[in-house]
C-alpha positions as CSV (number, residue, x, y, z in Angstrom):
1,X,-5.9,9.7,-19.4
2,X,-6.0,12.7,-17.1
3,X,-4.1,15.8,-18.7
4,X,-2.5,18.7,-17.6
5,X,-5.2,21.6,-16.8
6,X,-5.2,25.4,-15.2
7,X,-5.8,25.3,-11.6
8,X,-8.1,27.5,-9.9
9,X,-6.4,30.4,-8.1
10,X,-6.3,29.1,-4.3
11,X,-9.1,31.9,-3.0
12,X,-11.3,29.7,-4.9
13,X,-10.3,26.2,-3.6
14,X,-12.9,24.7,-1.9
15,X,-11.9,25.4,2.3
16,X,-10.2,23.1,4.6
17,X,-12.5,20.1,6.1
18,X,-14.4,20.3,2.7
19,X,-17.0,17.2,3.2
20,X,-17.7,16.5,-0.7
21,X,-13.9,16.8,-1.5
22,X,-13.0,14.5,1.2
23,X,-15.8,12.0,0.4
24,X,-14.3,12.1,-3.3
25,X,-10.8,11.6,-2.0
26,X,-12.2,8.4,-0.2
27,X,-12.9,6.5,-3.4
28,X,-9.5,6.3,-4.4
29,X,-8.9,4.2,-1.3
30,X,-12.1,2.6,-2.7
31,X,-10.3,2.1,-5.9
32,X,-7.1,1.3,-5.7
33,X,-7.9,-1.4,-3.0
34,X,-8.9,-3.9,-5.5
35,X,-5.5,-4.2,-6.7
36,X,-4.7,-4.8,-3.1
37,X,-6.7,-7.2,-2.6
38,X,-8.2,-9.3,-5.5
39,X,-4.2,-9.1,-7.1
40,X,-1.5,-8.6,-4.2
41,X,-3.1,-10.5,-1.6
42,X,-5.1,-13.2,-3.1
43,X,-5.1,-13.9,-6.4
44,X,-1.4,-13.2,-8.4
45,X,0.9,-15.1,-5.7
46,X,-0.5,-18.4,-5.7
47,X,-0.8,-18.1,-9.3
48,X,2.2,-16.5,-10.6
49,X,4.2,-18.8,-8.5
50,X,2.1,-21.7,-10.1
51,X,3.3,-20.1,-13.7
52,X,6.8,-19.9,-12.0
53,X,6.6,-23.6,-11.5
54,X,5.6,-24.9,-14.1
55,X,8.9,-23.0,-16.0
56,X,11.1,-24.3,-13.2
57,X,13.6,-27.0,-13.8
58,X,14.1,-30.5,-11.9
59,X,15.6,-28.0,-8.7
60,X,12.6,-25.9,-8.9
61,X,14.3,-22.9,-9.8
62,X,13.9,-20.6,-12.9
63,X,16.6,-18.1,-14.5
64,X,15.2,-14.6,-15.3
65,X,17.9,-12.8,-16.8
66,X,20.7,-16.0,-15.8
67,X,20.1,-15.0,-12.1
68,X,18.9,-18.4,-10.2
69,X,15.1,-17.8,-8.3
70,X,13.6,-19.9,-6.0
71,X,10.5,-20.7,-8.1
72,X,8.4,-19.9,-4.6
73,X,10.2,-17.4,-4.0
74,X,9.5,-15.6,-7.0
75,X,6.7,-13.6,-6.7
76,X,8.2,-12.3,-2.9
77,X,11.2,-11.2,-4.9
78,X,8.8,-9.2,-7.3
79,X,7.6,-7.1,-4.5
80,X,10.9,-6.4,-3.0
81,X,12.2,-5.5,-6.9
82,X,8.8,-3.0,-7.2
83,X,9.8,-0.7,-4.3
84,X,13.5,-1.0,-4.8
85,X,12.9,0.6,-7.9
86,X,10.4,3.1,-6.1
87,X,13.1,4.2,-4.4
88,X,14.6,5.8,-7.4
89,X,11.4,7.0,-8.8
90,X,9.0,7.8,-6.1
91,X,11.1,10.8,-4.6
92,X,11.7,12.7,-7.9
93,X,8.4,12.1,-8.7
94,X,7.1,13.3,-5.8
95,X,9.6,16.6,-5.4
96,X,8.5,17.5,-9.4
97,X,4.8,17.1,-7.9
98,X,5.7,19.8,-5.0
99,X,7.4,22.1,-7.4
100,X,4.8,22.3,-10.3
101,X,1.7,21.8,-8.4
102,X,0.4,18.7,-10.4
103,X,-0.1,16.7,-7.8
104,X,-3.4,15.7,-9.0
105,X,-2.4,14.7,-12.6
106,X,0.2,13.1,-11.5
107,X,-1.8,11.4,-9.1
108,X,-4.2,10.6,-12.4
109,X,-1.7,9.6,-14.7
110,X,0.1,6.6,-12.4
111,X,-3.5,5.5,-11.5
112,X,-4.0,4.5,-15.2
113,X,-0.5,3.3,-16.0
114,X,-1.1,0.8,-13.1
115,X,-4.7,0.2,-13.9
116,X,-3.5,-0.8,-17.2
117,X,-0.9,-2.9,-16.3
118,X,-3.4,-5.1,-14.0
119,X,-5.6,-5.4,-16.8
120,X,-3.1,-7.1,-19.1
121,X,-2.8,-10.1,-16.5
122,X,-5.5,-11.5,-18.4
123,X,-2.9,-12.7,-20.8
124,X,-1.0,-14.1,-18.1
125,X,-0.6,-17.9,-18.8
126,X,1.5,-21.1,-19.4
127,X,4.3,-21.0,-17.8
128,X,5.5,-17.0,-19.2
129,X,6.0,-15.8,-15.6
130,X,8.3,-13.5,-16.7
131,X,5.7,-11.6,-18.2
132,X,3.9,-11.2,-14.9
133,X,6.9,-10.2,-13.3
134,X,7.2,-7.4,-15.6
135,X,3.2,-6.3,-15.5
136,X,3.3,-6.5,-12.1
137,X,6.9,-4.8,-11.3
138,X,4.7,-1.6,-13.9
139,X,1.6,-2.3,-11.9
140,X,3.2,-1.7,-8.2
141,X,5.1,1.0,-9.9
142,X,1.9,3.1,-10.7
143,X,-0.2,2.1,-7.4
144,X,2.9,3.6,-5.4
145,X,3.5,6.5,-6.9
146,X,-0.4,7.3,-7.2
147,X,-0.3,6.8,-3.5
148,X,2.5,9.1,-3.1
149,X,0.2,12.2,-4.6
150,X,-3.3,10.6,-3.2
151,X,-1.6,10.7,0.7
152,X,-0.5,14.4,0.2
153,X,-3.6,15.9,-0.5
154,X,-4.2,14.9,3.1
155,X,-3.1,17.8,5.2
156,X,-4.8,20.2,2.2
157,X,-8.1,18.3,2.7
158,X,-8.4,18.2,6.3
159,X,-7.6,20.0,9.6
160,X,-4.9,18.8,12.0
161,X,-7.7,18.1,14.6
162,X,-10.1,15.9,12.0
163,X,-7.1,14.0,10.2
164,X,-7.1,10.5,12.4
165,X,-10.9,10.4,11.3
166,X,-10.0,11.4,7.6
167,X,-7.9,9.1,7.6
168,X,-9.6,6.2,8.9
169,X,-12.7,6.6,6.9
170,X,-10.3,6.6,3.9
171,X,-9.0,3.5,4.8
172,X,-12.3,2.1,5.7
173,X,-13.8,2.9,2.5
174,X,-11.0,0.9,1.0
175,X,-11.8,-1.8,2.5
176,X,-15.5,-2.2,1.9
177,X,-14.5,-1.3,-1.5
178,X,-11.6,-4.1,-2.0
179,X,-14.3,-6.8,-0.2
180,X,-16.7,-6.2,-2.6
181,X,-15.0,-6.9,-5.7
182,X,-13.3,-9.5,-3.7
183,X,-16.6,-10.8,-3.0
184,X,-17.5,-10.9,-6.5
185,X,-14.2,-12.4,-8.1
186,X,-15.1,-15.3,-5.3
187,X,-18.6,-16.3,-6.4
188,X,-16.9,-16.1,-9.8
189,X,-13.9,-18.2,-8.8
190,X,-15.9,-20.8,-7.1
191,X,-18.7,-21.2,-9.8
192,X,-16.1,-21.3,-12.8
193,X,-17.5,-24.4,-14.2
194,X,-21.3,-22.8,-14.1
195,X,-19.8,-19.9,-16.4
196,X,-18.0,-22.3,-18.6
197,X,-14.9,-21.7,-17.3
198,X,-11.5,-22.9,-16.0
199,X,-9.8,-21.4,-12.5
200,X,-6.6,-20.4,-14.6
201,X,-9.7,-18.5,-16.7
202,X,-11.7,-17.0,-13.4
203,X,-8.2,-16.4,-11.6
204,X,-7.5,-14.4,-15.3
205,X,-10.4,-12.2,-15.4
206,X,-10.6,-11.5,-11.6
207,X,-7.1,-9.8,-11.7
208,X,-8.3,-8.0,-15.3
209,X,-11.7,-6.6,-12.8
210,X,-9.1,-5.5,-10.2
211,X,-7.5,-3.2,-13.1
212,X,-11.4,-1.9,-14.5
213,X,-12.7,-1.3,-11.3
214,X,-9.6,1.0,-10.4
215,X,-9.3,2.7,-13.7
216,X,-13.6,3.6,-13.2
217,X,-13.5,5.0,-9.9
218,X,-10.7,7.0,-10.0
219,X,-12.7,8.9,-11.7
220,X,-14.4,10.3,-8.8
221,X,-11.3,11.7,-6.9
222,X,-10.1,13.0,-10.1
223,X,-13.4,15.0,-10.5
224,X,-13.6,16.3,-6.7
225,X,-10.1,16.6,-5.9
226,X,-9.3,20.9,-5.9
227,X,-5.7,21.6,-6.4
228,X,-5.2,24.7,-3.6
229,X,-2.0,26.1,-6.4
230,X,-2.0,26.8,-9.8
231,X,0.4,25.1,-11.7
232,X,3.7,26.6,-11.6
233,X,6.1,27.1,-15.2
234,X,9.5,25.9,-15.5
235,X,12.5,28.4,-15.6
236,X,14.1,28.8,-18.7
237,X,16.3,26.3,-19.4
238,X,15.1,23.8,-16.9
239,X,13.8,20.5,-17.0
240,X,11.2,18.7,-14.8
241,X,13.4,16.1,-14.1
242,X,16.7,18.0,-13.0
243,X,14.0,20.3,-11.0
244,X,13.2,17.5,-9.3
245,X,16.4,16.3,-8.4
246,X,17.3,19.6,-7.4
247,X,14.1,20.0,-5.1
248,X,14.8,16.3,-3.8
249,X,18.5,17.1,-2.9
250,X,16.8,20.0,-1.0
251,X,14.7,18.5,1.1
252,X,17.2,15.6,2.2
253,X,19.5,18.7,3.5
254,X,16.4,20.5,5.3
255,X,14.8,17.0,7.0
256,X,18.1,17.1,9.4
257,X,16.0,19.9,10.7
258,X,12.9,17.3,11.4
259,X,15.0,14.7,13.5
260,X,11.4,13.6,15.1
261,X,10.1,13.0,11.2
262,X,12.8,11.0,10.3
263,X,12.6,8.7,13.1
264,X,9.0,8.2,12.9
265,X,9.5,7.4,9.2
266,X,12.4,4.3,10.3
267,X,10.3,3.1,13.1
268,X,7.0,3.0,10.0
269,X,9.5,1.7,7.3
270,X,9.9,-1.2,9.7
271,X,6.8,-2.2,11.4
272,X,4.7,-1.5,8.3
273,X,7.0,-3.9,6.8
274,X,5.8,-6.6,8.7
275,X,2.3,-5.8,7.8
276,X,2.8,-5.7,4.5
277,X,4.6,-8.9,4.1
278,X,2.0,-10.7,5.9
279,X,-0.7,-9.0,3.9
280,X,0.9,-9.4,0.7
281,X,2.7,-13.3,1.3
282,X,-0.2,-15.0,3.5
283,X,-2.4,-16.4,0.4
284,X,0.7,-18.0,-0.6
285,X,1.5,-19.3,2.6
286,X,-2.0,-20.6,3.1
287,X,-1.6,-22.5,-0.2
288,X,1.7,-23.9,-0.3
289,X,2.5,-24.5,3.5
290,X,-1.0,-25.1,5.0
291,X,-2.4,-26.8,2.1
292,X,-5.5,-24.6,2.0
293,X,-7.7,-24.3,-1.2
294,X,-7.7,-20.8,-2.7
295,X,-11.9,-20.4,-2.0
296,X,-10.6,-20.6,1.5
297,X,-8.1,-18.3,1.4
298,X,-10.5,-15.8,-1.0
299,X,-12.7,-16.2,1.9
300,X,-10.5,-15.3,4.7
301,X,-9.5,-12.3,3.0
302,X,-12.9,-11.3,2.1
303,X,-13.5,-11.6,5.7
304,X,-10.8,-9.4,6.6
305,X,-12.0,-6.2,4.2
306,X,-15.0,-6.1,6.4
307,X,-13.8,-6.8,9.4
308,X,-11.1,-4.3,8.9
309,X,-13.6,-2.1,7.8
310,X,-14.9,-1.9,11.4
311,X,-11.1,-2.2,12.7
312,X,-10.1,0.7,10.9
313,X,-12.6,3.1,12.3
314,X,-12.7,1.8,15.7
315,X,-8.8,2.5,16.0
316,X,-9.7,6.1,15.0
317,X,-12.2,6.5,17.8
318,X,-10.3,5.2,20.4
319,X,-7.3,7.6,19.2
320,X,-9.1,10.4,20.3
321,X,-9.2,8.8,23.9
322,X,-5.4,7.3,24.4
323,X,-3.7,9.4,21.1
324,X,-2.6,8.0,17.7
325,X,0.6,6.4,19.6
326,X,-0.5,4.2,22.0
327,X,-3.2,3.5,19.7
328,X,-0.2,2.5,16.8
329,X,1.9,0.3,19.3
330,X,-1.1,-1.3,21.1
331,X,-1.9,-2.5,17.1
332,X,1.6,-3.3,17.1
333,X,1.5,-5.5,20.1
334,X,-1.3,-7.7,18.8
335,X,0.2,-8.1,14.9
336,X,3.3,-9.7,17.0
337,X,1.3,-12.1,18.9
338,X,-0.5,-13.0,15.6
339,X,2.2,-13.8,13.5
340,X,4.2,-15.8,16.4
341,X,1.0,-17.5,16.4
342,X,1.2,-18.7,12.8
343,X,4.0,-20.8,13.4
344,X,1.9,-23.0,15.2
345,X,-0.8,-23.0,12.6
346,X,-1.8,-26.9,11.9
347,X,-1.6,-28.4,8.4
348,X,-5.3,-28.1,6.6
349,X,-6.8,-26.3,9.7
350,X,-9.4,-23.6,7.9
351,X,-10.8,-22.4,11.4
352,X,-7.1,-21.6,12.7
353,X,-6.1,-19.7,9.7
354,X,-9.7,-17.8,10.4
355,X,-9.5,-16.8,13.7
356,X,-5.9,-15.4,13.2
357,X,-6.9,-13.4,10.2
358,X,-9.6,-12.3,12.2
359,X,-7.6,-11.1,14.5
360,X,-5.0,-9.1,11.9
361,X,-8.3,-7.9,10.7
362,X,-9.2,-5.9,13.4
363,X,-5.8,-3.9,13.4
364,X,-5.2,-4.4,10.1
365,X,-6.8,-0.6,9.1
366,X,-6.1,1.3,12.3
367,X,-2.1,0.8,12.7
368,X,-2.1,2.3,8.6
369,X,-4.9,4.7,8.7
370,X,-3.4,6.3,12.2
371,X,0.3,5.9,10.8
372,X,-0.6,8.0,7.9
373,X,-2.5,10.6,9.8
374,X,0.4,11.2,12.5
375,X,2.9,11.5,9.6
376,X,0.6,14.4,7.6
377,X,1.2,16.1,10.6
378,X,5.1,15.7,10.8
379,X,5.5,17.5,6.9
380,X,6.6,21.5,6.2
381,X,4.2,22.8,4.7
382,X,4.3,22.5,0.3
383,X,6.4,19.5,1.2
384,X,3.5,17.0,1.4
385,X,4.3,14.8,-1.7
386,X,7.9,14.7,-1.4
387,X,8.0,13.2,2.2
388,X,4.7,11.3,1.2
389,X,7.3,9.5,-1.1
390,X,9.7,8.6,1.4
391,X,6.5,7.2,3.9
392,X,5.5,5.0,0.3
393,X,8.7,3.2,0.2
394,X,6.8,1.1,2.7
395,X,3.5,1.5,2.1
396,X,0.4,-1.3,1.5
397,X,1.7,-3.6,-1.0
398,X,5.2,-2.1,-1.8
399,X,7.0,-2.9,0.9
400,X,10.5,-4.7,0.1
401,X,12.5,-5.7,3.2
402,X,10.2,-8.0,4.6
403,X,9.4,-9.6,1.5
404,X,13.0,-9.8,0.5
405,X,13.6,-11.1,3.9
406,X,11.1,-14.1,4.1
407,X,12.1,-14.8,0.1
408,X,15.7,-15.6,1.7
409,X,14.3,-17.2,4.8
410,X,12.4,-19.3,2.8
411,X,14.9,-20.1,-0.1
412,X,17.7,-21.2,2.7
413,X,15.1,-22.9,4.9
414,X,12.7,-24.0,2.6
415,X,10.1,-23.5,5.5
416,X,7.6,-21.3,5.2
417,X,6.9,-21.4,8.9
418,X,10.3,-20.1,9.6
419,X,10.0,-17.6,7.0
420,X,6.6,-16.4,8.7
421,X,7.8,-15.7,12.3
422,X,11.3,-13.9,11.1
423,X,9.1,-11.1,10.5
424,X,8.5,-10.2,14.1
425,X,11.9,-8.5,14.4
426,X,10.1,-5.8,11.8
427,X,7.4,-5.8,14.6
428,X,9.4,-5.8,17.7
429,X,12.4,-2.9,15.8
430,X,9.4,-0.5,14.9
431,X,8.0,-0.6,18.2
432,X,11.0,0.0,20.2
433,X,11.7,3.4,17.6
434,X,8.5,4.1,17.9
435,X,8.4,4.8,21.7
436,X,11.1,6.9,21.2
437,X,9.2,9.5,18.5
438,X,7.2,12.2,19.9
439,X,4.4,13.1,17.9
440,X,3.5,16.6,19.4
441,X,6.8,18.4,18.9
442,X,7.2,16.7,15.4
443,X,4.2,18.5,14.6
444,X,5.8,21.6,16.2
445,X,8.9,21.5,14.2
446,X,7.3,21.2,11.0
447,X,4.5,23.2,10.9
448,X,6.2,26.0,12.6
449,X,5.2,29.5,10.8
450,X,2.3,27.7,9.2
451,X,-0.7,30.0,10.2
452,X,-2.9,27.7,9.4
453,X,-1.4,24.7,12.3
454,X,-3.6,24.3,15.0
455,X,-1.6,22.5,18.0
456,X,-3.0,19.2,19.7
């Protein structure tokens, strides 16, 4: 576990544009993917809802706490119930992170909660799906919030001018790194019997790797990583947690000032939405709608990582030619047609489900590695993790409107078809606020009196 430590006063802080610190802020992209990918997107939703199942009654439904679930729907409504909570959480967390300047052992310390959390699915069996409910809820908890701190050591690390290419080469790091323990868990998943083992087993130990291979490298950030502020004490008589509240209240009264932040922030909480849904929710709609086998899926998604790898740093070149805007909604545009395409998707057909995923691929890292790059921008200075907490609400796998919205759509329906395409009004609503933001004088209004801001 990561503990509290002095900082280094800030004249000793590595500079701006620092190329070893940024290359050690990279790997936690590198390794926090793997619970994106081996757990979020492939492996826990076809299997939790298999657990699910197998407790549900003749209607298919199972009763956490007396409440009636949708056995399919359950692991959507697991998501949703992760970032609900992270609303609570997430802002205090990240307002006590401005005030004391432990962003970084904060960042450390939600790494390995989560990291631990993933590795307990190894005892996830049976039909005890409330016990993945609850390591995962903890899990998506941690990643979040780890996020929250990792994202706001963006603007410290790099310059206004290099943060679209920052940005992307986090994002493509953490897609190389996700594919290649994704990669792994497939040849393991595939050649269960040669190891002596069941797929309930490989699926097991795959989701345990996601949690080991995150907990290991987040090693490097935490090692690279240089705090700019030393760590600041609490007034007598306060408390971390009523400072942060306090601090939080704060900052909702001064974003009125930032009208350009906030509406960039609705149009993301949307779109990003979308993405996230379909990123989190298309193994289990592979499985249970198409009929595909899970090595099929695993390979689609393993696909995916390095095609996005590419995606994600071609969206940051062409940024520099047409701006991190048009560059945003033209990813937009193409993540509608695909998922208005999945309707259409026939039963069993592997090279459909390929071509589309291909397709989400190429965007996939350039509409979140740009997003996040336009938003560092958009932040008053020493404010970084705070409104870095607000942006998570909707970040990778914790988004919760869209997954609580195709969980209902496919509860009353009981299509997952019509579930799919409802998601283009997340689409469609963030592009139309999104024309509406503009990106230049949002950067004006925040970073005004920062000596440092270099305009663009």
């Amino acid at each position: 576990m990561i503990t509290p430590q002095s900082t280094s006063p800030e004249s000793q802080a590595p500079p701006i544009d620092n190329r070893r610190e940024q290359v050690g802020w990279y790997f936690y992209d590198w390794a926090n993917s793997a619970f994106s990918t081996t757990v979020v997107t492939v492996f826990l939703g076809p299997y939790l809802t298999s657990i699910a199942q197998n407790a549900a009654d003749a209607n298919r439904f199972v009763y956490p706490l007396g409440i009636p679930i949708f056995a399919d729907s359950f692991f959507a409504y697991m998501i949703s119930l992760s970032v609900f909570l992270q609303i609570f959480f997430l802002p205090i967390l990240g307002a006590i992170a401005d005030f004391s300047h432990l962003k970084k052992q904060l960042m450390g310390v939600c790494a390995y909660i989560g990291a631990f959390a993933t590795m307990g699915m190894y005892f996830l069996q049976g039909d005890n799906y409330l016990l993945g409910g609850v390591l995962f809820l903890i899990a998506n908890l941690g990643f979040g919030a780890s996020i929250v701190f990792y994202n706001g050591f963006l603007p410290e690390i790099a310059s206004p001018e290099r943060r679209d290419a920052v940005s992307s080469q986090g994002w493509a790091l953490g897609y190389l790194g996700g594919g290649i323990l994704l990669a792994l868990n497939l040849v393991l998943f595939s050649n269960a019997d040669a190891f002596g083992l069941t797929g309930n087993q490989a699926v097991r130990i795959s989701l345990t790797s996601a949690g080991m291979w995150w907990a290991i490298f987040t090693i490097i950030p935490m090692l690279a990583i240089r705090p700019r502020k030393g760590i600041r004490k609490l007034p007598p008589g306060e408390r971390y947690l009523t400072i942060g509240f306090k601090q939080l209240v704060h900052t909702l009264r001064s974003a009125r000032r930032y009208p350009q932040t906030l509406l960039f922030l609705l149009a993301y909480l949307l779109y990003n939405d979308g993405i996230q849904t379909v990123i989190a929710l298309s193994s289990q709609f592979g499985a249970e709608e198409l009929d595909l086998p899970l090595t099929t899926l695993t390979t689609a998604i393993l696909m995916v990582q390095f095609v996005a790898f590419f995606g994600a740093l071609l969206f940051g070149f062409i940024a520099k030619f047409i701006g991190a805007k048009r560059a945003i909604l033209a990813s937009l545009v193409i993540w509608t047609v695909v998922v208005a395409c999945g309707y259409l998707i026939q039963v069993g057909s592997a090279i459909q489900f390929y071509i589309l995923a291909t397709a989400i691929a190429v965007v996939l890292g350039g509409s979140q590695a740009l997003s996040r790059s336009a938003f560092s921008q958009m932040i008053p200075p020493g404010q970084e993790a705070e409104y870095f907490s607000l942006y998570e609400i909707s970040e990778r796998g914790t988004s919760w409107l869209g997954p609580l919205f195709f969980g209902l759509a496919l509860q009353f329906t009981e299509s997952y078809r019509t579930a799919l395409v409802s998601l283009i009004i997340f689409f469609v609503a963030g592009m139309i606020l999104l024309t509406r933001v503009d990106l230049q004088r949002a950067a004006k209004e925040a970073q005004q009196g920062d000596p440092s801001y270099v305009a663009g």
